[in-house]
N, C-alpha and C positions, 0 to 999 in steps of 0.2 A: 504494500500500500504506500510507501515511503517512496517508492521509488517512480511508484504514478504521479503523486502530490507532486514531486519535483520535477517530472517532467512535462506538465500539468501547468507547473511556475511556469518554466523557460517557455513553453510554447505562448503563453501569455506576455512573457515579458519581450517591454520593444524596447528595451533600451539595447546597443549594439549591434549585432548582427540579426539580419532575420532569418526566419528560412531558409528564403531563396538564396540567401548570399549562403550560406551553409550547403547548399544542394551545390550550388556552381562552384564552391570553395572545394568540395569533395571530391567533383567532377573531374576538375583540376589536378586534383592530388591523384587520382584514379589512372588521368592519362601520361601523368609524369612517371608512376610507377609503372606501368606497361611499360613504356617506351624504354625506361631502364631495363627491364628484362629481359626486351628485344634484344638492346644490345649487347649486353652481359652474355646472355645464351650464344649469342651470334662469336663474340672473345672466346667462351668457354669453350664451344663447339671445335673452333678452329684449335687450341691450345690441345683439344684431346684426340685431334687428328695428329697434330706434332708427335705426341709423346707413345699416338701408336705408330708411326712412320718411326720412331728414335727405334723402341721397340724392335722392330721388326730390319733394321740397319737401316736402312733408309736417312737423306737428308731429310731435315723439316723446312717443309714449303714456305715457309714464311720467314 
């Protein structure tokens, strides 16, 4: 019940941020961390092609 009452406040209260700036503020955050992963996977991906090409004699491509 405590945790309704409080969430119950915030959605009431207008001082700061509203909603919608919370929806687009999250939105934000959402496409920034995809986009990190993109690329991280895309590093990691290539790093674990290397270390099987090393593996295996092989130069690594990169």
């Amino acid at each position: 019940m405590k945790l309704l009452t409080e969430l119950n406040r915030l959605l009431k209260d207008e001082d700061g941020l509203t909603m919608v700036e919370y929806a687009v503020a999250g939105g934000l955050i959402a496409v920034g961390v995809a986009a990190a992963f993109i690329t991280l996977s895309e590093n990691i991906d290539k790093q674990i092609i290397c270390i099987g090409q090393i593996i295996l004699g092989a130069e690594c491509a990169s």
